[in-house]
N, C-alpha and C positions, 0 to 999 in steps of 0.2 A: 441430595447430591446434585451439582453442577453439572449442566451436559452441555456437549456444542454438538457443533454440525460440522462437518469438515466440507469444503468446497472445494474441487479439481478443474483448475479453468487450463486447458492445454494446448494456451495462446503465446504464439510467438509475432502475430502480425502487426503488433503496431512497434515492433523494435526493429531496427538496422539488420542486427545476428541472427543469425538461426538458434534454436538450441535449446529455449527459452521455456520451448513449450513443456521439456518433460523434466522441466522443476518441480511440479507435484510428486512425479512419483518418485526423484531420487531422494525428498525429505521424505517422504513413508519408508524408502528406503531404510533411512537411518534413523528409524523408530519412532515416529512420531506418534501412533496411536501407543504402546504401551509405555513411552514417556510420558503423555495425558494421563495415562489411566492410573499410573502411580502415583499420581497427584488428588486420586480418588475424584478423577473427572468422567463422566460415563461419556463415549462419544455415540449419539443418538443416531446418528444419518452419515454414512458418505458418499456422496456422488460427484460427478464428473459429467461437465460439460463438451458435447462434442462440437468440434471448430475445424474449420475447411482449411487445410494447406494453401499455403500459397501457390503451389504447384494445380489447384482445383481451380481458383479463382483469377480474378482481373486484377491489380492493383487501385485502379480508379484513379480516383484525380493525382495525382502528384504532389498538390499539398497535403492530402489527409489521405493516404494510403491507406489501403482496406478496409472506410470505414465503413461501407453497406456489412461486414463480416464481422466487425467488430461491435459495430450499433447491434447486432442482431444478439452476439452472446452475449454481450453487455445486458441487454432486457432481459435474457433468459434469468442473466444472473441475479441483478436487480430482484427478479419475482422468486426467487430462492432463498436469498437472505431474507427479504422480508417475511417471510413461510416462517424462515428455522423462528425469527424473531415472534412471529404471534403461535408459536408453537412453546414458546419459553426457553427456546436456546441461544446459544451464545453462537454467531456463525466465526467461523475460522477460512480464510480465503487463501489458497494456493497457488501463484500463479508461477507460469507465465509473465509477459509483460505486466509493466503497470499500467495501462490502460486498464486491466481489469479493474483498477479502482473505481472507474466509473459509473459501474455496475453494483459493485457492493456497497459503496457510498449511497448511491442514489437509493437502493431497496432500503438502508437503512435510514437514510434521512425520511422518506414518506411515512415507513411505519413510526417513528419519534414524531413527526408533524400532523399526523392524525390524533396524535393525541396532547398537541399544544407545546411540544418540546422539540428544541433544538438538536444537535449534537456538535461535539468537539471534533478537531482532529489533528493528530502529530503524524506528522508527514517526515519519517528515517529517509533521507535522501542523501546524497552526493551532486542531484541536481534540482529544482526548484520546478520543473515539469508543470509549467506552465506558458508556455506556448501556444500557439496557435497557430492554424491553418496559412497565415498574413504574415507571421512571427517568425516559424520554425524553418531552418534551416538544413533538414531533410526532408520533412513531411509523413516522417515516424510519429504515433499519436501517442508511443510512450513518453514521450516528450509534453504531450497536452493535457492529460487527466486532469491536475491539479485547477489549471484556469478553466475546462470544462464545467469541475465542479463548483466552482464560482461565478459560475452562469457568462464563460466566454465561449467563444467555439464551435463545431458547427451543430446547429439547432436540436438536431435528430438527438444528438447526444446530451446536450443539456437537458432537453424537455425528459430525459429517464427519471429526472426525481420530480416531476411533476409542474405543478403552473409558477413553481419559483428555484431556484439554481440551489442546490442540495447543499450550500456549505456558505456562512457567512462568514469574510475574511476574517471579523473581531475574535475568532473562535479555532483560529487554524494558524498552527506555527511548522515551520518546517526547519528540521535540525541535522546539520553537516556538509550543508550543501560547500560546495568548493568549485564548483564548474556550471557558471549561470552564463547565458545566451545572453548578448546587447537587448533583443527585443524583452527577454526576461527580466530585466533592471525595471528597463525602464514599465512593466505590469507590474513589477511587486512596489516602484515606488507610489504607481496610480492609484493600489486595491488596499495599501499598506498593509502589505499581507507582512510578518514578520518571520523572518529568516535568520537562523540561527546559523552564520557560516561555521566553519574550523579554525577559523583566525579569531572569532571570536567567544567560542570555545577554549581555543586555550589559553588568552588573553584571559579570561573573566571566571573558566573554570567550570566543566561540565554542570558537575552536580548545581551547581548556582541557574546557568541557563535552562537545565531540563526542571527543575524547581519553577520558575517563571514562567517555561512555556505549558508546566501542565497544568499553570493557577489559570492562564489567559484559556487553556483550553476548554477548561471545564468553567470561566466564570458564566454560568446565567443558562449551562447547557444541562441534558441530564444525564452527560459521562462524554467519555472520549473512546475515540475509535483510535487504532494504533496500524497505519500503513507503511508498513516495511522496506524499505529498497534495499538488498543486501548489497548493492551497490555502495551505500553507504559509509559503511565497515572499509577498513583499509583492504587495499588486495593481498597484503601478506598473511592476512585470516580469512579472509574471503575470494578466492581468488578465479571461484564460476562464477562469475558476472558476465555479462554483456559488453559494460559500458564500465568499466574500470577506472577507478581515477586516486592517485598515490596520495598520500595525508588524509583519509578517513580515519572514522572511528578506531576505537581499539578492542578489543575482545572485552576488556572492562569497564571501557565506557558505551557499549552495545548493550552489556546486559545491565547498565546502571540505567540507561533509559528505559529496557523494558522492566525492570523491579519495582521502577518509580508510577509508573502506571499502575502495574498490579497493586500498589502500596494505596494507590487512589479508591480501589473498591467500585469505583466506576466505570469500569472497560464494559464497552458496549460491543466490542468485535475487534479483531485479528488480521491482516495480511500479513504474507509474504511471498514477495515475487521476485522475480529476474535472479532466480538460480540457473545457472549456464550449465548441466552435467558436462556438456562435450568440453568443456575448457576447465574445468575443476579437476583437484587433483584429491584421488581415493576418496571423494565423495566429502571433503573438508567442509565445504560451506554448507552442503545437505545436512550435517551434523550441528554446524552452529544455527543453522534456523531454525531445528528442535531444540536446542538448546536454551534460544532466545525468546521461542514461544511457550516452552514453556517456565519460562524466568516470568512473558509476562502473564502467563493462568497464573501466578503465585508459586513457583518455586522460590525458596530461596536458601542461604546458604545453612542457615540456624533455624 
């Protein structure tokens, strides 16, 4: 039997919004573990990360807001996933902001690089979340995950996956972005990270582009990790988000990228973050994140 690990990061500090944080629990809400389980997936472990309100702490610098609190769960998280991983599980990540990626990338890149392997990674976005401190035009770190893990950023946070930056551009596609920062062209034209926007999407045709970006992600890796933004998703099926942006995915092109993954046999681990309960309506996007996770543990429709 397949099992994971369920991870609860109940982080809102590297986004603009509040609200962020109690994404974990409105998808259990909406039945995420006995969705798993009727997949005849056993879930091994779930726990949950404790994280300091904003109201408890400093903001700190003004370009990288809260990172002393956010570097801090990041490492917690980091040595979690790596656990579930040499425990034989599959980690599944909850958030919160996508900064938490930083953290579950980084655990999982170390344990695959101890043992002489890479990994992949498809990046569900509406924005390309790589920025930096220099770059970004808040100083939200949800906004930097992405260049972090490609060894930009500030140091504390890169060095989490160890003496080299947890993700090699040739291995990482990001798909729907629609809303990239000036400073973000111009990193993705430096690192030629490749970017699936929505214009070219539907110019060229999902199933065509998510076909190419899970060849590039898995070529020479040993699977792909799947990072979720439900920002993503249009807001008229997703509509607790954060950071909202009109032309996203579609309910049937969400779960076509995550089916195409599960179809791979190489899913290495799970996110899903930036569900907004306070801005969602009857719990709508808490329901397609289970949906979409488990499309991609291998649900499907036959």
């Amino acid at each position: 039997m397949r099992s994971i690990v369920i991870g609860n990061v109940h982080m809102d500090l590297g986004a603009g919004r509040r609200g962020v944080d109690m994404g974990p629990s409105a998808i259990h809400l909406a039945g995420l573990k006995p969705g798993v389980q009727s997949l005849g997936i056993e879930v091994a472990e779930t726990f949950a990360l404790g994280v300091r309100t904003q109201e408890m702490i400093e903001s700190g610098d003004e370009h990288a807001r809260y990172l002393t609190e956010i570097t801090r769960v990041c490492t917690q998280l980091a040595d979690r996933v790596e656990a579930a991983l040499e425990a034989g599980h599959l980690p599944v990540v909850l958030g919160g902001d996508h900064s938490v990626a930083i953290g579950t990338i980084s655990g999982m890149a170390r344990y695959w690089r101890k043992r002489g392997k890479r990994i992949g990674v498809l990046w569900v976005d509406a924005h390309t979340d790589v920025n930096t401190p220099d770059s970004s035009p808040t100083g939200n770190i949800h906004g930097m995950p992405l260049a972090v893990l490609l060894g930009h950023g500030p140091p504390e946070l890169v060095a989490l996956a160890g003496d080299r930056p947890a993700l090699d551009g040739r291995n990482v596609c990001v798909v729907g972005a629609r809303d990239v920062d000036a400073g973000e062209r111009a990193f993705v034209r430096e690192v030629g990270l490749r970017v699936y926007t929505m214009s070219e999407l539907d110019e060229r045709g999902t199933a065509l582009c998510v076909r190419e970006a899970i060849d590039r992600c898995t070529d020479g890796t040993v699977g792909i990790h799947l990072s979720f933004d439900l920002d993503g998703v249009d807001p008229q099926h997703a509509p607790g988000v954060g950071t909202a942006v009109p032309g996203g995915l579609s309910l049937r092109e969400s779960h076509l990228i995550c089916e195409k993954v599960a179809a791979t046999g190489k899913v290495l681990g799970l996110e899903m973050v930036e569900l907004n309960p306070v801005i969602d309506s009857e719990n709508r996007t808490g329901r397609l994140a289970v949906w979409l996770l488990m499309s991609a543990l291998g649900k499907t429709i036959l």
